[in-house]
N, CA, C and O atoms as a GROMACS GRO file, in nm:
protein
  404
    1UNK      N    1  -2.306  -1.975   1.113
    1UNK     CA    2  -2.231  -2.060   1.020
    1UNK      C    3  -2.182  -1.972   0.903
    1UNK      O    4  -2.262  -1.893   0.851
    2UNK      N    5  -2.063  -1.980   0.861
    2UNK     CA    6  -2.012  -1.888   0.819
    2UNK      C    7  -1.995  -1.959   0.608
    2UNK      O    8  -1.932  -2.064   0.592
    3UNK      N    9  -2.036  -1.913   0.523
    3UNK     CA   10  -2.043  -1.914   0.385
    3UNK      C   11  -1.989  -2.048   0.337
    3UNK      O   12  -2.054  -2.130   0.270
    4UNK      N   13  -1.787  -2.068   0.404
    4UNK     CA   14  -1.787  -2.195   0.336
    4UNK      C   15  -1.807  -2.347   0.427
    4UNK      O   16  -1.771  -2.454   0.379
    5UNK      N   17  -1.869  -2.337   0.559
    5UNK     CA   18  -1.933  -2.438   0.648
    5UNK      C   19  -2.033  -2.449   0.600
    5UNK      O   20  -2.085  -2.556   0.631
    6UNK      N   21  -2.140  -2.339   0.481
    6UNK     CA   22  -2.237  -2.406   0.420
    6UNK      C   23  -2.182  -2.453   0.317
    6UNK      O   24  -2.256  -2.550   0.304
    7UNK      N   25  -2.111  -2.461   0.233
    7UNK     CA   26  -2.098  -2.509   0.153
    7UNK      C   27  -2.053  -2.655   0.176
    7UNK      O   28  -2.107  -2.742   0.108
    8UNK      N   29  -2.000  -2.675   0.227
    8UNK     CA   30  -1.874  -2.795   0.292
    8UNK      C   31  -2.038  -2.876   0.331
    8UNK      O   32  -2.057  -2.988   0.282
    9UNK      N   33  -2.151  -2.811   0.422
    9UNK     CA   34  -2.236  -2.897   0.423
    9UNK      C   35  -2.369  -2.939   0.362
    9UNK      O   36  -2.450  -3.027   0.388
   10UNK      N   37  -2.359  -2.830   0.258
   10UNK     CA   38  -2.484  -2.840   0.113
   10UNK      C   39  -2.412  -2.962   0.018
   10UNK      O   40  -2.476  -3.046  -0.045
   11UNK      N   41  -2.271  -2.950   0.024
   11UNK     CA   42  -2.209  -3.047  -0.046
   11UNK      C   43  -2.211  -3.219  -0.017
   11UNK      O   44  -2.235  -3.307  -0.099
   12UNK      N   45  -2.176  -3.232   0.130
   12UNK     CA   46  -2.233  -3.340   0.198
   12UNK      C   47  -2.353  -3.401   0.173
   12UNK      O   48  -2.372  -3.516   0.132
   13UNK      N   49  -2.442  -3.304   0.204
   13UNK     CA   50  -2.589  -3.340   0.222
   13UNK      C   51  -2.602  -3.377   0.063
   13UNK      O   52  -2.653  -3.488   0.048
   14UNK      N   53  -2.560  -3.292  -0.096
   14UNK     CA   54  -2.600  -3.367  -0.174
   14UNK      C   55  -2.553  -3.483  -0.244
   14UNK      O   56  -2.616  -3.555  -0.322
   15UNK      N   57  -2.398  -3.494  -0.194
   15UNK     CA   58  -2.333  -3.590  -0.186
   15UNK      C   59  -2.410  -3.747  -0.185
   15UNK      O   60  -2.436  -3.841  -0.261
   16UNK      N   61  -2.428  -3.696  -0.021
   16UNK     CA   62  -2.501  -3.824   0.001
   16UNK      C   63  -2.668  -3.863  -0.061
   16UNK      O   64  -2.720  -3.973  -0.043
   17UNK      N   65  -2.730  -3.756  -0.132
   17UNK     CA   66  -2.817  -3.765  -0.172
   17UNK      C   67  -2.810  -3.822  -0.321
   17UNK      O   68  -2.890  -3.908  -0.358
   18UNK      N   69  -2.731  -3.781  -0.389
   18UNK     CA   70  -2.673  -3.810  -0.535
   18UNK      C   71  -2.579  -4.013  -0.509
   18UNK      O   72  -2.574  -4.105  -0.590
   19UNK      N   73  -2.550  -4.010  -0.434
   19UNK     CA   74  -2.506  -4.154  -0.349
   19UNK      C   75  -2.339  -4.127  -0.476
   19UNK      O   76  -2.344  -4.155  -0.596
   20UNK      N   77  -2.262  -4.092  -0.431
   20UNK     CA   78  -2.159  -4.016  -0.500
   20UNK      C   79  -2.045  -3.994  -0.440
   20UNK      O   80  -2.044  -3.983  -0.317
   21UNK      N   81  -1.915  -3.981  -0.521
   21UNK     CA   82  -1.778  -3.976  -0.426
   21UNK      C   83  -1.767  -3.826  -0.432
   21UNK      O   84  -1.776  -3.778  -0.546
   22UNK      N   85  -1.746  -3.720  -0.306
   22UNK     CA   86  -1.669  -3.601  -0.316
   22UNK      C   87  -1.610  -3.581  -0.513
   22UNK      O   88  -1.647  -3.504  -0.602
   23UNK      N   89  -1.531  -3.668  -0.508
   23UNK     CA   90  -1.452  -3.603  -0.657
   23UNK      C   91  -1.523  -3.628  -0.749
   23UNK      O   92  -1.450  -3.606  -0.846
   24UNK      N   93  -1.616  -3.660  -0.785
   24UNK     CA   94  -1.735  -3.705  -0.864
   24UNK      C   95  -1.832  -3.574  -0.861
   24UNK      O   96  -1.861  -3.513  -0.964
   25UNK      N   97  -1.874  -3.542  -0.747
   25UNK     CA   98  -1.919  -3.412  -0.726
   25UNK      C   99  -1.923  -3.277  -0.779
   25UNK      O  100  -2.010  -3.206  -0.830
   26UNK      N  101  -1.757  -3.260  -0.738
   26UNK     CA  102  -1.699  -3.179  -0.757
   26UNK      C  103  -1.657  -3.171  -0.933
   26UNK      O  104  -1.668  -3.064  -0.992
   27UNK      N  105  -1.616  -3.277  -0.993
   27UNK     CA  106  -1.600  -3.296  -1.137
   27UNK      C  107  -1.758  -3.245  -1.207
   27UNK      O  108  -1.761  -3.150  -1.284
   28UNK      N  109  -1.851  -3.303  -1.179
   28UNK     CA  110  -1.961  -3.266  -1.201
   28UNK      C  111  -2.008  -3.112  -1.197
   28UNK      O  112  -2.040  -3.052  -1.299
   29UNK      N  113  -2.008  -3.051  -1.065
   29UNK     CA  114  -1.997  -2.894  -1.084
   29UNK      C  115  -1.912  -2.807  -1.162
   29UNK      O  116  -1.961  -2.723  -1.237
   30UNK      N  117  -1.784  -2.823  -1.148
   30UNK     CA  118  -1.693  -2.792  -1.258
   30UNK      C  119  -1.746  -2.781  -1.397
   30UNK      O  120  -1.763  -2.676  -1.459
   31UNK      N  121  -1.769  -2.900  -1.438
   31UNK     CA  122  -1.804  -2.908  -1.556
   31UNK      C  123  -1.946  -2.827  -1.554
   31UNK      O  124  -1.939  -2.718  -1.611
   32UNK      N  125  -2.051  -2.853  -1.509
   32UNK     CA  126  -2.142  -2.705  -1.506
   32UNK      C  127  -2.167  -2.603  -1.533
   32UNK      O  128  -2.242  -2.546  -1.612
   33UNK      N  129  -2.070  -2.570  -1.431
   33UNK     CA  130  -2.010  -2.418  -1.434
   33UNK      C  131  -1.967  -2.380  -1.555
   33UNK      O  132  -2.035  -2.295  -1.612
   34UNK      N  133  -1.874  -2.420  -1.608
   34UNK     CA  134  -1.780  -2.424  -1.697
   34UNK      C  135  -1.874  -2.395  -1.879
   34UNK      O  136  -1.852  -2.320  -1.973
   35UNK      N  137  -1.989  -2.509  -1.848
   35UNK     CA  138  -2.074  -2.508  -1.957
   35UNK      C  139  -2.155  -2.390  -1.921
   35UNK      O  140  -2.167  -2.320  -2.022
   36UNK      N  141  -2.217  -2.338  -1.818
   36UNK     CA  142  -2.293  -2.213  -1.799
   36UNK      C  143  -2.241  -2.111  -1.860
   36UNK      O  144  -2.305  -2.038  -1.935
   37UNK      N  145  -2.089  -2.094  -1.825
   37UNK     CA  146  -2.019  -1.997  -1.877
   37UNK      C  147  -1.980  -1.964  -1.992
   37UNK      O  148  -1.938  -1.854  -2.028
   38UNK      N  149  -1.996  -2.090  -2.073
   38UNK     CA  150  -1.978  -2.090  -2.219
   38UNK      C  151  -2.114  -1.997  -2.300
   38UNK      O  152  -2.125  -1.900  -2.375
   39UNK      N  153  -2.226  -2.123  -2.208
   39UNK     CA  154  -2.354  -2.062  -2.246
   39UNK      C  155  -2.348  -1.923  -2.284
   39UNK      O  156  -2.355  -1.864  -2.392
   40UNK      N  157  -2.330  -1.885  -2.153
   40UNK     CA  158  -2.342  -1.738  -2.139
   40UNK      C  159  -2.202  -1.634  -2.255
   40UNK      O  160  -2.207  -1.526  -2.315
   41UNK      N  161  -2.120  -1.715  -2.242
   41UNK     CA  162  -2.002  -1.631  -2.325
   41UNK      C  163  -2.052  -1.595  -2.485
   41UNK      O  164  -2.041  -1.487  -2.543
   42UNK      N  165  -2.114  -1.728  -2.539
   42UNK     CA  166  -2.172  -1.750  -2.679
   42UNK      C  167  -2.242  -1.685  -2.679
   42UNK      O  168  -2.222  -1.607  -2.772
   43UNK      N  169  -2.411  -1.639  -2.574
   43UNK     CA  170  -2.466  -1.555  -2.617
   43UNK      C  171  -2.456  -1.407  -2.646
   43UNK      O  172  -2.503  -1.357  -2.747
   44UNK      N  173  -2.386  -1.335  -2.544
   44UNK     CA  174  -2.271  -1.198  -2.550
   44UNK      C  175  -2.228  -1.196  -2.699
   44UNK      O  176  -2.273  -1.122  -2.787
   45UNK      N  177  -2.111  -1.311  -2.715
   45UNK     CA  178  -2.076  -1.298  -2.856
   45UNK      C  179  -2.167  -1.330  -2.958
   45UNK      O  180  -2.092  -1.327  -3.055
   46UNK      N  181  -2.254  -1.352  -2.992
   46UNK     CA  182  -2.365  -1.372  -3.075
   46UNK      C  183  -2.434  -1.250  -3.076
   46UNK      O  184  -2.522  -1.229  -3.160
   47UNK      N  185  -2.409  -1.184  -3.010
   47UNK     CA  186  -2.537  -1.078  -3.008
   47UNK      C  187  -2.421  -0.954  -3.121
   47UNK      O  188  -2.431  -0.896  -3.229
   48UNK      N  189  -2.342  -0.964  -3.037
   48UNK     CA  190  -2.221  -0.862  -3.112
   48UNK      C  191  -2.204  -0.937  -3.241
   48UNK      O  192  -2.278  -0.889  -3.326
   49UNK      N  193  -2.133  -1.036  -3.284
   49UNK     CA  194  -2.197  -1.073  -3.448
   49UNK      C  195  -2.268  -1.060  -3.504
   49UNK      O  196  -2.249  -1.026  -3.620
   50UNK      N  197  -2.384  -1.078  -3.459
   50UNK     CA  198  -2.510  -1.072  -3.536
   50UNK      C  199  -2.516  -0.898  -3.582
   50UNK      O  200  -2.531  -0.843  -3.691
   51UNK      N  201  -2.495  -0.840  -3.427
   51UNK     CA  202  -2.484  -0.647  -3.480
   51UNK      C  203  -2.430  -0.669  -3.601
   51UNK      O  204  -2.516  -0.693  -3.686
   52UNK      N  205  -2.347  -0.670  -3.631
   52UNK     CA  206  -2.222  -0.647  -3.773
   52UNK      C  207  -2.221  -0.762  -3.874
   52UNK      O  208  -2.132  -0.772  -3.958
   53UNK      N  209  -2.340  -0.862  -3.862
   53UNK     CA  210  -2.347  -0.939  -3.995
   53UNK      C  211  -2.186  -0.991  -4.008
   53UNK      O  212  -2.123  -0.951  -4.106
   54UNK      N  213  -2.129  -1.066  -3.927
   54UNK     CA  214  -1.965  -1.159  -3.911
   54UNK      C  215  -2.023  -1.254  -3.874
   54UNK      O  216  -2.136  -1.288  -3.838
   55UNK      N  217  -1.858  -1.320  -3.901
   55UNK     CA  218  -1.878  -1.428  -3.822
   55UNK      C  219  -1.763  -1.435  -3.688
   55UNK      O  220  -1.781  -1.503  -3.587
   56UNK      N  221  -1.665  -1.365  -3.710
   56UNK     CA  222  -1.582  -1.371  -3.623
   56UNK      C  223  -1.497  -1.237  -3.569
   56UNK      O  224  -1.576  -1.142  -3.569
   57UNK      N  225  -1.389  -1.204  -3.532
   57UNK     CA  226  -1.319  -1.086  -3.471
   57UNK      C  227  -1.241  -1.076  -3.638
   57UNK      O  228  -1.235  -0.957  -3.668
   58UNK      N  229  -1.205  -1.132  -3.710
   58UNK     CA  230  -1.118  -1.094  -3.831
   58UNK      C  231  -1.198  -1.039  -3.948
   58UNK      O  232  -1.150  -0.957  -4.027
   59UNK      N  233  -1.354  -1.098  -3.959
   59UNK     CA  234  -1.471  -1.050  -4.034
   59UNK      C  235  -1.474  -0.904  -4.007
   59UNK      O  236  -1.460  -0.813  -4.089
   60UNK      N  237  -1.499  -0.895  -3.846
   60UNK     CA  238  -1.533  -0.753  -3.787
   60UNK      C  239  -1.413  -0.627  -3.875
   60UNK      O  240  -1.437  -0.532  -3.949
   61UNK      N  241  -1.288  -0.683  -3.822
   61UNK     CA  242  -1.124  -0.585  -3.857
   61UNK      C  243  -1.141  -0.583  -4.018
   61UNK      O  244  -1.070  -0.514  -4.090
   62UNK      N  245  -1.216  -0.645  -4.053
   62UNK     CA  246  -1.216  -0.652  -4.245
   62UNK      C  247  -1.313  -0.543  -4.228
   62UNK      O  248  -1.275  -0.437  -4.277
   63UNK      N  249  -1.440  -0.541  -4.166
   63UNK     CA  250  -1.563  -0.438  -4.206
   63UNK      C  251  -1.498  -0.299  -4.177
   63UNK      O  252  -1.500  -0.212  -4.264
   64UNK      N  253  -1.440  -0.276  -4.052
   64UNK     CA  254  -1.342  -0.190  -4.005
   64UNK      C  255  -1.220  -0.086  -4.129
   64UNK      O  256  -1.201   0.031  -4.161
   65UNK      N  257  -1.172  -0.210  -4.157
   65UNK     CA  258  -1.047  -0.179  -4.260
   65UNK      C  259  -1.127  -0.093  -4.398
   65UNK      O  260  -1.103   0.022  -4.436
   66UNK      N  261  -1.240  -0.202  -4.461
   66UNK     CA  262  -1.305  -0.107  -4.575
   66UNK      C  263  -1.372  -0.043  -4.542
   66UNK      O  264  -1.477  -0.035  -4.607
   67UNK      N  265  -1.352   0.048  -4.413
   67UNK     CA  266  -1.446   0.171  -4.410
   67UNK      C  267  -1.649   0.117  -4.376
   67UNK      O  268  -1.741   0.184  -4.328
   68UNK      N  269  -1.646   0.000  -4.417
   68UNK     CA  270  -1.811  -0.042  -4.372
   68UNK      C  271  -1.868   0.008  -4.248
   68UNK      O  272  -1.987   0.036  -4.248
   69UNK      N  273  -1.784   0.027  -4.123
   69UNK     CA  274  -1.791  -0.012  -3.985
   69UNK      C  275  -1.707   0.131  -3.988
   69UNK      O  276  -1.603   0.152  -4.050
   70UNK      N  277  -1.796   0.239  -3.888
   70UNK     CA  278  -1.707   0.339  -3.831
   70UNK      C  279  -1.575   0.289  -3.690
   70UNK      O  280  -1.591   0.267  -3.570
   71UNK      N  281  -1.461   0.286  -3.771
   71UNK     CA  282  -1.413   0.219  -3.663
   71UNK      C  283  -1.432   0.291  -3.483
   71UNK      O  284  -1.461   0.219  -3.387
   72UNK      N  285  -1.405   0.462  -3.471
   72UNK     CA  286  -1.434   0.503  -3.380
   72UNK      C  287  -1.607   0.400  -3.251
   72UNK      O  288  -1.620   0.364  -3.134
   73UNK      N  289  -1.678   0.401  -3.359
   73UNK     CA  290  -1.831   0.352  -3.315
   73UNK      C  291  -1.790   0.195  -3.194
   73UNK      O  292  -1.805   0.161  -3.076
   74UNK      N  293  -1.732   0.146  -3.321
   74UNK     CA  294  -1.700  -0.007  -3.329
   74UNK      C  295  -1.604  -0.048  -3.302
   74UNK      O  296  -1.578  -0.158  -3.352
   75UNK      N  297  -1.475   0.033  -3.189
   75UNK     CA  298  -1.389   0.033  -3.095
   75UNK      C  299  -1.433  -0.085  -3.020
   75UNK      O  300  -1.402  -0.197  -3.062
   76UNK      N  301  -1.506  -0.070  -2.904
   76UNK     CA  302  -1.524  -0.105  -2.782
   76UNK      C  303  -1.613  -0.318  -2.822
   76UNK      O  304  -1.612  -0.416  -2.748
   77UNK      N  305  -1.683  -0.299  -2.987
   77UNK     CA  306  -1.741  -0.394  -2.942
   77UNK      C  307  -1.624  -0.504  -3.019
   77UNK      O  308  -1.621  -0.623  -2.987
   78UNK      N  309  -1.548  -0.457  -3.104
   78UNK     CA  310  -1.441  -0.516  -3.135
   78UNK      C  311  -1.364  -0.560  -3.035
   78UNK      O  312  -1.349  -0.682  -3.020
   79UNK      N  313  -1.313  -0.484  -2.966
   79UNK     CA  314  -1.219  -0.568  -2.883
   79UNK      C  315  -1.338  -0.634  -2.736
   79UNK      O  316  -1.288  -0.676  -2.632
   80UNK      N  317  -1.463  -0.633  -2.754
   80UNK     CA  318  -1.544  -0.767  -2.674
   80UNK      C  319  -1.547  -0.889  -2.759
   80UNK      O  320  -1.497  -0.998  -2.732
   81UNK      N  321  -1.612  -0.855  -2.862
   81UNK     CA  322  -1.570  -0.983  -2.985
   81UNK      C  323  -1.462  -1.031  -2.948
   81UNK      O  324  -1.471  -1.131  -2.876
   82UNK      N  325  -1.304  -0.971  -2.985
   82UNK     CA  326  -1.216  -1.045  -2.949
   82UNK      C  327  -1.175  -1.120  -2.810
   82UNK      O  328  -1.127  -1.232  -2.796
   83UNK      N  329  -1.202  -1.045  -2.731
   83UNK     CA  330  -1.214  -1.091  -2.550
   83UNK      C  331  -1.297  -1.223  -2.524
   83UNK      O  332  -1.249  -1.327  -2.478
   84UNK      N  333  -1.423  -1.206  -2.558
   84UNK     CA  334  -1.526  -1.334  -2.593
   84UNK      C  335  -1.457  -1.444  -2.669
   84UNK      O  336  -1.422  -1.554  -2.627
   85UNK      N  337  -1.449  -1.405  -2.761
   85UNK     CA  338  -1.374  -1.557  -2.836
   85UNK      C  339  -1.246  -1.603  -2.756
   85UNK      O  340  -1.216  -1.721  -2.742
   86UNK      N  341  -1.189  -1.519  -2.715
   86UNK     CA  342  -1.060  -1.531  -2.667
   86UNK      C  343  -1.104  -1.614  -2.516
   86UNK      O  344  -1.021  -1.696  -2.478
   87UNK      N  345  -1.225  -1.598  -2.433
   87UNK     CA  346  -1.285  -1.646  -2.325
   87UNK      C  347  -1.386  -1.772  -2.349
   87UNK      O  348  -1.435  -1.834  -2.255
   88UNK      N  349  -1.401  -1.790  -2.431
   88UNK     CA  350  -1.478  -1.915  -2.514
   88UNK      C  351  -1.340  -2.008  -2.554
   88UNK      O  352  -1.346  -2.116  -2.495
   89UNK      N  353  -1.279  -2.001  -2.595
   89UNK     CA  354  -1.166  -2.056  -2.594
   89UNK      C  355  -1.126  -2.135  -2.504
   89UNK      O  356  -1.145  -2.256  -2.505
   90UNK      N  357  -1.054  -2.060  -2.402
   90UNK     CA  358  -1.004  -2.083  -2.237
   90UNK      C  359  -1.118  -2.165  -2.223
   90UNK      O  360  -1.113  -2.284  -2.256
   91UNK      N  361  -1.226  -2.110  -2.174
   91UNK     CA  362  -1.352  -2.208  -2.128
   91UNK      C  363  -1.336  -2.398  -2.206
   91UNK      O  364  -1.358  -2.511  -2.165
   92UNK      N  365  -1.302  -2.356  -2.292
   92UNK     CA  366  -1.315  -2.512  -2.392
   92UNK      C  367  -1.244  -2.550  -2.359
   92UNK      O  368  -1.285  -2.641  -2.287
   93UNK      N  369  -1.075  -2.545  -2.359
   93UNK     CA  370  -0.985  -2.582  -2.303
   93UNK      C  371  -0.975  -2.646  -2.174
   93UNK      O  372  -0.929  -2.759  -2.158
   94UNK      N  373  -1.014  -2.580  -2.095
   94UNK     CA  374  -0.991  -2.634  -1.925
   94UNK      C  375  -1.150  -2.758  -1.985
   94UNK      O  376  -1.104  -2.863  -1.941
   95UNK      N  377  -1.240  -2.786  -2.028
   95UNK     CA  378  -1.396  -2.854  -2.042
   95UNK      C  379  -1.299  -2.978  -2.083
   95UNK      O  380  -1.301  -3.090  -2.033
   96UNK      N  381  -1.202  -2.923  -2.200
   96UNK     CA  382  -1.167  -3.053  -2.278
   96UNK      C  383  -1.030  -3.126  -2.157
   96UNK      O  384  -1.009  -3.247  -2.142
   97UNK      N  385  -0.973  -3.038  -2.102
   97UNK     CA  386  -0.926  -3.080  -2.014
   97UNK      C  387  -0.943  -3.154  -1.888
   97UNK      O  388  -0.848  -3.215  -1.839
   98UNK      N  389  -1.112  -3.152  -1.811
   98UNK     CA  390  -1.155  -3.214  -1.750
   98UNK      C  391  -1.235  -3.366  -1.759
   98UNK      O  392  -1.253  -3.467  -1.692
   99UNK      N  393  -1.275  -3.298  -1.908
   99UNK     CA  394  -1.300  -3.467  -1.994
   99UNK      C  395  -1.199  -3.538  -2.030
   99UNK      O  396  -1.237  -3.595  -2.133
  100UNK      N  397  -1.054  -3.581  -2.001
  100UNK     CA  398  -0.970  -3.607  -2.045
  100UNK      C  399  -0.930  -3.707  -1.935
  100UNK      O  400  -0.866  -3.811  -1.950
  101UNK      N  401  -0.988  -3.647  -1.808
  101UNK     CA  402  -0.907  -3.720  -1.694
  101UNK      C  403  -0.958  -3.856  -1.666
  101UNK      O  404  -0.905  -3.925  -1.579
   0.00000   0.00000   0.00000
């Protein structure tokens, strides 16, 4: 049985166990996922804030600008800061988009 014939029948099976429509299911995982990923996005970016005492990617480019923050050092986690927020974002978007329907 090949990866998505299990899935197609882990889905079934909890389908019918959850007593639930397919799109109900599926809305449900989505949204999951979606929150896992946030989870996980916030903690990444939290960890990199917290390094540099900010609160955000424009805090960081301020510590940067007055010399606080070697910018060479603080290249790489700057533009994750920005990537992260920028992916925390998206994430919210499509969440607020699925709660909508």
């Amino acid at each position: 049985m090949i990866a998505s014939e299990k899935l197609i029948e882990a889905r079934e099976k909890l389908r019918d166990l959850l007593q639930t429509s397919p799109s109900q299911l599926d809305y449900r995982a989505y949204v999951a996922f979606i929150q896992e990923e946030m989870r996980e996005t916030e903690v990444d970016l939290n960890k990199l804030l917290i390094k540099y005492g900010v609160n955000d990617v424009f805090a960081m480019d301020q510590l940067i600008q007055e010399g606080k923050v070697d910018e060479e050092s603080a290249w790489e986690d700057f533009f994750a800061i920005d990537a992260l927020t920028y992916k925390r974002a998206q994430l919210n978007a499509v969440l607020e988009d699925l709660n909508s329907v």
